[in-house]
BADRENKE-672122 format. One line per field, with one value per residue (C-alpha): residue number from 1; residue in one letter; x, y, z. Coordinates in steps of 0.1 Angstrom, whole numbers, plus 5000, padded with zeros to 4 digits. Layout:
nr: (NUM  ...);
rest: (a  ...);
east: (X  ...);
north: (Y  ...);
up: (Z  ...);
***
This chain:
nr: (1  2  3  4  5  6  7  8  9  10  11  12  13  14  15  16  17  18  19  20  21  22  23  24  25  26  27  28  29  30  31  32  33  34  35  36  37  38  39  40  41  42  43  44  45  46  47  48  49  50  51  52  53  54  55  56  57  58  59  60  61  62  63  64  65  66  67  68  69  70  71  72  73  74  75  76  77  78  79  80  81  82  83  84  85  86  87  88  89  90  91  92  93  94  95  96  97  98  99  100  101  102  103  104  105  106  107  108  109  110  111  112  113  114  115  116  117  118  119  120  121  122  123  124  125  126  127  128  129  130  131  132  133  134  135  136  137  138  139  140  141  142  143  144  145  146  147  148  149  150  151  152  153  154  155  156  157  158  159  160  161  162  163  164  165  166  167  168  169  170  171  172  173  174  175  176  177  178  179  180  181  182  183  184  185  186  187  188  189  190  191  192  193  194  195  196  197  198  199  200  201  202  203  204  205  206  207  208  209  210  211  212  213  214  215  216  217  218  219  220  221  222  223  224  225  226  227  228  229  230  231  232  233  234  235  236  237  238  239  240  241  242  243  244  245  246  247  248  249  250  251  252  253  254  255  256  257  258  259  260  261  262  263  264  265  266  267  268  269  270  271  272  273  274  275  276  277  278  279  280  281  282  283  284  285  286  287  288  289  290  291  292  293  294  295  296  297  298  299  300  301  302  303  304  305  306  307  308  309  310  311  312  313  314  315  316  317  318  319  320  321  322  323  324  325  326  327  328  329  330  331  332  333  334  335  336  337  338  339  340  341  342  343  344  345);
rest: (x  x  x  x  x  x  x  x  x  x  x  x  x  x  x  x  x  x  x  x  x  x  x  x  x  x  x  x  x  x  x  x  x  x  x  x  x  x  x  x  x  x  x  x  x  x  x  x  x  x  x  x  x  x  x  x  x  x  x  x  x  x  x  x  x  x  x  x  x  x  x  x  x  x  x  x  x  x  x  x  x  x  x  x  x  x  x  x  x  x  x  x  x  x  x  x  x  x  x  x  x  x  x  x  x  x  x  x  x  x  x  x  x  x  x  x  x  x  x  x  x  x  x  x  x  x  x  x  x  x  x  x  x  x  x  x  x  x  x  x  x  x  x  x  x  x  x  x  x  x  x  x  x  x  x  x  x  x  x  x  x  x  x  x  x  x  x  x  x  x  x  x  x  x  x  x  x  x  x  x  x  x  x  x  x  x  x  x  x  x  x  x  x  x  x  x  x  x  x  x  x  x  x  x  x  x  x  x  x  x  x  x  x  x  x  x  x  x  x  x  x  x  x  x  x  x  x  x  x  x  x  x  x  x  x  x  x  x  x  x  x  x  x  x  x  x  x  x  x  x  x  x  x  x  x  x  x  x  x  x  x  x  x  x  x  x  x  x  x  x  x  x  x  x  x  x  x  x  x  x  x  x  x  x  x  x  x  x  x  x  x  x  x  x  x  x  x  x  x  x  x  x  x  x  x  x  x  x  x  x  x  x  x  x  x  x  x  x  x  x  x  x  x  x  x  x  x  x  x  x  x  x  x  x  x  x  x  x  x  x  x  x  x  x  x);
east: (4954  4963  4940  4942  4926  4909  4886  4861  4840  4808  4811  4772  4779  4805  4807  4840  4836  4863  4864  4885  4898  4910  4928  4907  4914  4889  4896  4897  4871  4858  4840  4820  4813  4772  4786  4781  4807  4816  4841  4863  4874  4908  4903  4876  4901  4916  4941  4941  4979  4999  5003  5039  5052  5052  5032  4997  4968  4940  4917  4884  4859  4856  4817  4815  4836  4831  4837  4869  4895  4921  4946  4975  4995  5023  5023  4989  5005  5028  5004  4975  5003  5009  4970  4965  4997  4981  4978  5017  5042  5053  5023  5010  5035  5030  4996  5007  5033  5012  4989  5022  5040  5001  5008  5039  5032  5005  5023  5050  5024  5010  5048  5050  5018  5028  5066  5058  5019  5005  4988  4988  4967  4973  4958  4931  4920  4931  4910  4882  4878  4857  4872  4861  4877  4910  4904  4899  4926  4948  4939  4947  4976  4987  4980  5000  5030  5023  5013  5036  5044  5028  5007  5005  4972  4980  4953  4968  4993  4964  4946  4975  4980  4948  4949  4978  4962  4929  4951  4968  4933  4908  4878  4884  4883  4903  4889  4894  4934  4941  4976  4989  5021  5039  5064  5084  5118  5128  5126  5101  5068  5052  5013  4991  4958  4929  4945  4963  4996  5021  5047  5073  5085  5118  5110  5094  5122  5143  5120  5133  5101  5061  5073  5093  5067  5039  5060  5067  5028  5019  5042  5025  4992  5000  5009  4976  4958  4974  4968  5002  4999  4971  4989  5019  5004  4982  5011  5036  5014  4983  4946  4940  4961  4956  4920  4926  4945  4924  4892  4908  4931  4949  4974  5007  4991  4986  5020  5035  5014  5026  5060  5057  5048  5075  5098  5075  5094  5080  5094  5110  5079  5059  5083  5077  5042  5039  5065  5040  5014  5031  5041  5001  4988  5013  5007  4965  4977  4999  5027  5059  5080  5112  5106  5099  5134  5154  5141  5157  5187  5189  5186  5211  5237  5236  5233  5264  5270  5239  5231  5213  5191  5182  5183  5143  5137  5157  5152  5115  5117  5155  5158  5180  5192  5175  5143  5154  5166  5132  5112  5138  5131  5096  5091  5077  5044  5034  5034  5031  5043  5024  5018  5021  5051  5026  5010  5041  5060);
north: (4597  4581  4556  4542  4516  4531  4530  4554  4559  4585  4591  4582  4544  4522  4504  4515  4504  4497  4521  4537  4573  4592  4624  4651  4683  4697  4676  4637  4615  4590  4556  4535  4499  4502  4525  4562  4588  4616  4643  4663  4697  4702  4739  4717  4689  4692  4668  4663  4658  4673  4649  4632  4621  4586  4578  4566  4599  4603  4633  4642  4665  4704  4701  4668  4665  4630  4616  4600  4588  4563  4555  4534  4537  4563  4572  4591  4612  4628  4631  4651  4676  4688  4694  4704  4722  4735  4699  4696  4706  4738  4753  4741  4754  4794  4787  4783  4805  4834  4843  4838  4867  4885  4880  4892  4924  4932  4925  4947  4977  4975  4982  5008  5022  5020  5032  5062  5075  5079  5045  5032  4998  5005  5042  5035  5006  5027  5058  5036  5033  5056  5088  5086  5049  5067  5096  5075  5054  5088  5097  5064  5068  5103  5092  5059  5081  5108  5088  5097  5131  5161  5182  5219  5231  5265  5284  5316  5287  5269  5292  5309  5275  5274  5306  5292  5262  5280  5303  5274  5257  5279  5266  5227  5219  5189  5182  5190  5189  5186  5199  5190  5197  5169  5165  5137  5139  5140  5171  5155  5162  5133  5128  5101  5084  5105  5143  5142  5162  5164  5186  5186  5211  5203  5213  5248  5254  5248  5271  5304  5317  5313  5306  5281  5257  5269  5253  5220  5220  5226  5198  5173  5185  5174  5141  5141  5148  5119  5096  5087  5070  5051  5039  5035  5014  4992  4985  4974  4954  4944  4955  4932  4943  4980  4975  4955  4988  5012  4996  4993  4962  4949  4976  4960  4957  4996  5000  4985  5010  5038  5029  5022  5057  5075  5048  5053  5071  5080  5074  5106  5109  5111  5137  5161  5154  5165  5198  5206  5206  5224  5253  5255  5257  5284  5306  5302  5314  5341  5330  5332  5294  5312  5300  5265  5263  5278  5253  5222  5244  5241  5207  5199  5222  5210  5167  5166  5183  5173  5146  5127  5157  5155  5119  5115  5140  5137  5098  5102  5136  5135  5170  5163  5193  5187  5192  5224  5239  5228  5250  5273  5277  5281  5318  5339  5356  5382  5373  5381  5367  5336  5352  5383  5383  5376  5347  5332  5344);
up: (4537  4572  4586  4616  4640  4676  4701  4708  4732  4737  4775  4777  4783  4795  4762  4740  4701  4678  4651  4621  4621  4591  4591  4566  4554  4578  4607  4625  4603  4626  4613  4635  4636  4623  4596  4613  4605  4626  4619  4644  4636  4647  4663  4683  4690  4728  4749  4785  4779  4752  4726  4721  4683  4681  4710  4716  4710  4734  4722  4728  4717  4731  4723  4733  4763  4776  4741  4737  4708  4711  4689  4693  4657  4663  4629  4640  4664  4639  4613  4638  4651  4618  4614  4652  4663  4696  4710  4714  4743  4724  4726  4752  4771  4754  4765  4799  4801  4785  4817  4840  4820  4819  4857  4858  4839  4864  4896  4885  4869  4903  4917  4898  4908  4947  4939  4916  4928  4960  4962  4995  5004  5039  5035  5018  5049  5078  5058  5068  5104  5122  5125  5163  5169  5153  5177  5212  5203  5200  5236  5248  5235  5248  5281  5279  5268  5296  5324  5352  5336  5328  5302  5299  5319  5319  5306  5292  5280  5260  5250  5230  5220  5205  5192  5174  5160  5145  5130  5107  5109  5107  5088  5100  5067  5070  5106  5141  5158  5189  5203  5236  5251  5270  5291  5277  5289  5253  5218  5199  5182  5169  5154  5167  5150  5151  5143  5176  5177  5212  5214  5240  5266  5251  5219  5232  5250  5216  5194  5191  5174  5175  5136  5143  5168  5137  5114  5132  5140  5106  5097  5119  5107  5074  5087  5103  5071  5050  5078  5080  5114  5115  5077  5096  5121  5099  5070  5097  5126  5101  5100  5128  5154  5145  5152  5184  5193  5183  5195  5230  5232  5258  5284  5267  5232  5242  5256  5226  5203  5224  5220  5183  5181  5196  5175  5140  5113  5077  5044  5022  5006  5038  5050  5018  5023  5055  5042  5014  5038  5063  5036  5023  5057  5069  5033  5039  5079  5064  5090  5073  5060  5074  5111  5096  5074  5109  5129  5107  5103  5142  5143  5115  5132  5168  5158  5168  5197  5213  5196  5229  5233  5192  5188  5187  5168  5140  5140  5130  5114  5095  5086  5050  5032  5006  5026  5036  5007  4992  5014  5010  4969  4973  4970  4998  5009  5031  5065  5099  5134  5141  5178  5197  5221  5248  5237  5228  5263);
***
């Protein structure tokens, strides 16, 4: 049995007393100078610093934490590690090192979750602001990008147009759209915050169809539904900013947003999104996918001989193959033109 010389103190009063300690089976017997014995269980033992073999032990008490043990004989040190193993550097370093690797496991289970579900932090924030902040901001928008040109005000024009969009949308069950056509200089069709769609007079022109423009429509109404612009916006300038915009900020900060817009493109899993969304809302409409596969096919076929008229369009909507082979493999319904030949004339 080791005994060795120490100084202990309570933590109550300044005083420190000179006293005996004696390593027991169950733990650090201490002996003090009127003849009082205390005993330290080793589980209960702690160390502000691990404790080194052969050097001096200061321990104290986990029930009695201002209570302190010195001891000076190195011997001691060796002696107590044996009975108290988690007061050294090996395990005080697994102790340490377990909630880094508990860390580490979470941070990358949470990369999985963003990389393999739909989890989006940005979503789930820009799902929060007012649907009507979203919307104004939309407007803004639209007539930051048209200001100097022009938008359809044709009635017979907009109304088919309409006629177009409550047929893909008839109930509003995922909320009003509102579809404009621009004249932009550019073949584009692009969604803004707030269930806004434009559509250029390019991109009429290049539509064969009423089932091609239903398809791109239907496309960017499923961008629209998924909030991928205001997501867009929020995961690449931050909340604040984004809600500088949207709540009216500044005519560059506007500018800027406009132009981030017509820029903005979404990742491959956006895209198919947006496609499966597109498909649903064109069965439920009864308009056939066929348009909607043609109109990629076109794009594909003329990128490179008229790749300065296609550029936007394919920068922020990159029409792969594999995206239209897989609306290609999903089988068919009945359908019927998306308009008459007069609406669409």
């Amino acid at each position: 049995m080791l005994e060795s010389t120490a100084t202990y103190s309570d933590g109550q009063s300044a005083a420190a007393s000179t006293a005996h300690a004696r390593l027991r089976a169950s733990g650090v017997e201490i002996t003090l100078p009127g003849g009082q014995t205390l005993l330290w269980p080793y589980e209960e033992i702690f160390s502000a610093a691990p404790v080194l073999a052969g050097q001096p032990v200061n321990i104290g008490l986990i029930s009695q934490h201002a209570a302190r043990l010195h001891v000076e004989d190195p011997r001691f040190a060796d002696a107590l590690l044996l009975r108290a193993p988690q007061l050294g550097v090996r395990h005080r370093r697994r102790r340490l090192l377990r909630p880094m690797l508990a860390a580490a496991a979470l941070i990358a289970a949470f990369a999985a979750i963003v990389t393999f579900t739909d989890f989006s932090p940005a979503r789930i924030i820009a799902s929060h602001i007012p649907h009507s902040v979203r919307a104004r901001f939309g407007d803004q928008l639209i007539a930051s990008m048209t200001k100097g040109g022009k938008t359809c005000a044709n009635p017979k024009g907009m109304r088919a147009l309409k006629k177009l969009v409550l047929r893909l949308n008839p109930h509003d069950e995922h909320g009003a759209f509102s579809v404009r056509v621009a004249k932009l200089g550019m073949l584009n069709a692009f969604t803004v915050p707030g269930r806004r769609i434009v559509v250029s007079d390019r991109l009429l022109q290049f539509a064969d169809t009423p089932d091609e423009l239903a398809g791109v429509i239907a496309h960017e109404m499923g961008h629209a539904i998924e909030i991928h612009p205001e997501s867009s916006l929020v995961r690449s300038i931050g909340l604040s900013l984004a809600l500088e915009l949207m709540m009216g900020g500044a005519p560059d900060i506007l500018r800027n947003g406009a132009e981030y817009i017509l820029q903005m493109s979404y990742s491959r899993r956006a895209e198919r999104q947006a496609d499966d969304w597109a498909l649903r809302l064109l069965k439920a409409a009864g308009i056939s996918k066929t348009g909607f596969s043609a109109f990629f096919v076109k794009l594909q076929k003329q990128m490179g001989s008229d790749e300065g008229k296609l550029g936007e369009m394919l920068s922020t909507h990159p029409a792969t193959q594999a995206r239209i082979d897989h609306i290609r493999h999903i089988a068919a319904w009945p359908a019927t033109p998306a308009l008459p030949d007069e609406d669409w004339k």
